[in-house]
C-alpha positions in Angstrom: 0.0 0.0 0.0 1.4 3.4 -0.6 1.9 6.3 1.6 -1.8 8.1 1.6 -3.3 5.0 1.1 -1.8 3.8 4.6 -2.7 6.8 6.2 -6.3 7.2 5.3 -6.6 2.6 6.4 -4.6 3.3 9.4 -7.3 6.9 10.0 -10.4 4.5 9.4 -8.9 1.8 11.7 -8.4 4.2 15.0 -11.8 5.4 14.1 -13.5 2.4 13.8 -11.5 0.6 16.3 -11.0 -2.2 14.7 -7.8 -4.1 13.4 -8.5 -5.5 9.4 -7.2 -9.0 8.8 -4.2 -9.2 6.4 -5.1 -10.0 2.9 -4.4 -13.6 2.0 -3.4 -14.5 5.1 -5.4 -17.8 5.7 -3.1 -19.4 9.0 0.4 -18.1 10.3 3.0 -20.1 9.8 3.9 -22.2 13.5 7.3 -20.9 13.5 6.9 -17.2 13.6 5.6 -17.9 17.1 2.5 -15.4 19.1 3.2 -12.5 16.8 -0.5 -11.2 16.8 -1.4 -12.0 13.1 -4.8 -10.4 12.2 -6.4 -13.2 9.9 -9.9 -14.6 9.1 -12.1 -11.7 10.2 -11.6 -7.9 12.1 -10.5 -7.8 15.6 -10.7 -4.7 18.3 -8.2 -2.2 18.3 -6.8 -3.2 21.3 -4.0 0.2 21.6 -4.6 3.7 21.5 -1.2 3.8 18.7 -1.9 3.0 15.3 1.6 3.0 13.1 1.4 3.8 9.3 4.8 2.3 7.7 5.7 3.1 4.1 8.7 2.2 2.2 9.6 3.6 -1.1 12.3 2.8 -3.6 16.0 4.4 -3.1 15.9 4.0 0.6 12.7 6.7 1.5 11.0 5.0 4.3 8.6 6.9 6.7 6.9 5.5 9.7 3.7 7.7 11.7 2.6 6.4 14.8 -0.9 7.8 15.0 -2.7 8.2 18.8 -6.6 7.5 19.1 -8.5 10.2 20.7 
């Protein structure tokens, strides 16, 4: 997802308070351990930080950490 993009899914999530499942995720893999996946269905936002990551090519990456309320 690009930069805005993020932004404005990250915006909608704190809103809404929800967490969306990662797309195409169907089961995390065993060895990756408790990591937290989101998969299958929405779950509550359970923090009051959201963070927006985006990487771009030639080495521009940004990271917002957005707070609820």
């Amino acid at each position: 997802m690009y930069g805005a993009a993020s932004l404005v899914t990250a915006v909608l999530a704190s809103v809404r308070g929800v967490v969306a499942p990662t797309a195409g995720l169907r089961e995390p893999d065993p060895s990756c351990g408790a990591l937290g996946w989101v998969f299958g269905a929405p779950q509550p936002l359970e923090s009051p930080h959201v963070p927006v990551n985006s990487f771009a090519s030639g080495g521009t990456h940004h990271c917002l950490v957005l707070r609820v309320g």
